[in-house]
C-alpha positions in Angstrom: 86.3 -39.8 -106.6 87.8 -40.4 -103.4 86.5 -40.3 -99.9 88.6 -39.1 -96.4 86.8 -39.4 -93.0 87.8 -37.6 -89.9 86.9 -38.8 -86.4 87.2 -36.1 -84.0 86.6 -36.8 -80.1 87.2 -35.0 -76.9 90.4 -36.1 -75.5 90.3 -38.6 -72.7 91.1 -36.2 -70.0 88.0 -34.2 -70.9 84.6 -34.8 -69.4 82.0 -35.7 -71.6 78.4 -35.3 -70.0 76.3 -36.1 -73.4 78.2 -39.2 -73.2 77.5 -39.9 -69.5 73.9 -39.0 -70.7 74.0 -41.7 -73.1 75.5 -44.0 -71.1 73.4 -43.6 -68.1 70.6 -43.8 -70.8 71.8 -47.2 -72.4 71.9 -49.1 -68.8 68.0 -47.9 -68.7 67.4 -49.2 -71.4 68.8 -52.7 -70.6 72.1 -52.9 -71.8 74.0 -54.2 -69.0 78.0 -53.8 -68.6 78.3 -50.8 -70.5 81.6 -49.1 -68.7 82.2 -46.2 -71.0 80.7 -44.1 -74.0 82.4 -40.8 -75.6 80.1 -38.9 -77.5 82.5 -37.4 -80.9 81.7 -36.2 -84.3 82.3 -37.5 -87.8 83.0 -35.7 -91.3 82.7 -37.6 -94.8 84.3 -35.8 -97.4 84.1 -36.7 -100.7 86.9 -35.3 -103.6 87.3 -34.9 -106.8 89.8 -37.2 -108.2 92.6 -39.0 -106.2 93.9 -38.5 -102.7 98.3 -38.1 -103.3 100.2 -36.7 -100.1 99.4 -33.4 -100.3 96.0 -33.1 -100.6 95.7 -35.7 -97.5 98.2 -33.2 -95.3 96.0 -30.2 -96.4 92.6 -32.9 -94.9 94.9 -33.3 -91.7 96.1 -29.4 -91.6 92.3 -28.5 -91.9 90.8 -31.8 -89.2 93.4 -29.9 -86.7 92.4 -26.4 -87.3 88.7 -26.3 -88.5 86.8 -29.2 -87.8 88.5 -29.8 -84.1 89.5 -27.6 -81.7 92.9 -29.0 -80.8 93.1 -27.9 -76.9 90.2 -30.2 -76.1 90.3 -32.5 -79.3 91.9 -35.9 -80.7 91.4 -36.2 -84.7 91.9 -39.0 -87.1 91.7 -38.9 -90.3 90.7 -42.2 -92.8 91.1 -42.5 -96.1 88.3 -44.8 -97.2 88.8 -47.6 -100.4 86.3 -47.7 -102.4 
């Protein structure tokens, strides 16, 4: 079995209110010095077998089409050792 995870966030030229939310939120709460927080998303996908270089282009075809939108998205993609 092998696992790939994709980290999608907003690029950096995007606003991001939840994270402003959270941020604002945090400093509440008593965490002083926070400067920044992006809010993103996070797939774990789990496959059947090995990862070889073409199913880990179809992973980064798909994390730029399906789970990202690309006009306002960065994705990475991970392929986790287990």
């Amino acid at each position: 079995m092998a696992r790939v995870t994709v980290d999608v966030m907003l690029k950096p030229e995007i606003l991001d209110p939840q994270g402003k939310a959270v941020e604002g939120a945090l400093e509440r709460l008593g965490l002083a010095g926070v400067t920044s927080v992006r809010q993103g998303k996070r797939f774990d996908i789990e496959l059947d077998g090995e990862i070889d270089d073409a199913r880990l282009a179809l992973v980064h075809e798909l994390a730029g089409s399906l789970l990202s939108n690309p006009v306002i998205e960065d994705y990475r993609v991970r392929e986790v050792l287990q």
